[in-house]
C-alpha positions in Angstrom: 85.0 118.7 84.6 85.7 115.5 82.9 89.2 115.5 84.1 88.7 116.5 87.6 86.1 112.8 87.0 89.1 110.9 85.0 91.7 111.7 87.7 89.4 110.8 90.9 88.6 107.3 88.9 91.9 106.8 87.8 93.4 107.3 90.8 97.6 107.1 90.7 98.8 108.8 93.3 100.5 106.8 96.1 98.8 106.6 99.5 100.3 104.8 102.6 97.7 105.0 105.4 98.8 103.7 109.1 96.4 102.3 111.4 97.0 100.8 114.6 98.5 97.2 113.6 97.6 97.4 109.9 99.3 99.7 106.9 97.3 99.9 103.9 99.4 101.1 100.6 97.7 102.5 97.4 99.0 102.4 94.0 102.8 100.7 95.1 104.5 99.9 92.0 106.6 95.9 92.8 107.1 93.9 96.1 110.6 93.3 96.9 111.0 91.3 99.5 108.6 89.9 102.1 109.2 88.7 105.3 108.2 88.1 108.6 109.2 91.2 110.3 110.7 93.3 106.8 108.4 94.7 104.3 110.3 96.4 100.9 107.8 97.8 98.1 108.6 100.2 94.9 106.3 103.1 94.8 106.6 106.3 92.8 110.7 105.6 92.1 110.8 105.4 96.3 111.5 102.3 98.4 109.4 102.1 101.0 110.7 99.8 104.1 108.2 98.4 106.8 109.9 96.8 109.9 107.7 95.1 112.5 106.7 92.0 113.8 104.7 89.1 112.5 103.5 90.8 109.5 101.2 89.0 107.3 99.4 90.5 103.5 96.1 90.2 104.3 95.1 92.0 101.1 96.7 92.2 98.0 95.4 93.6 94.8 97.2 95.0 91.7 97.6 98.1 92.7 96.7 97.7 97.2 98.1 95.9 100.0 97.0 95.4 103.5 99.9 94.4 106.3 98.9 93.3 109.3 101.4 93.1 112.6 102.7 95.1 114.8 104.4 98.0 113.0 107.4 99.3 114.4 109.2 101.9 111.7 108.5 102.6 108.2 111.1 104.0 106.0 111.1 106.4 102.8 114.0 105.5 100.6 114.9 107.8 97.1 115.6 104.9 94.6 
């Protein structure tokens, strides 16, 4: 029982979640680049690429980020 606990508290696992103009990522490992319409994060040994336009952090936590814009692909990449 106290594991089930630990591993819903310390949460690892990486979560993308897509919304309407907004992404919210969980647990991303590094930022790589950031630009207005290109996105590149580290997560679980994976690139993850976000293309769109005018997207803006509008949340950013050690291990959380919230893009806004408007999302146009986003691309899994084995590092």
């Amino acid at each position: 029982m106290l594991e089930k606990l630990s591993n819903y508290i310390v949460d690892r696992e990486f979560r993308l979640t897509l919304f309407k103009d907004m992404v919210n990522v969980i647990n991303y490992s590094k930022i790589i680049s950031l630009e207005e319409n290109y996105i590149s994060i580290i997560a679980n040994e994976k690139k993850i690429l976000i293309k769109g336009n005018n997207l803006v952090l509008k949340k950013i936590l050690d291990n959380e980020l919230l893009i806004k814009g408007k999302i146009n692909s986003i691309e899994v990449v084995n590092e």
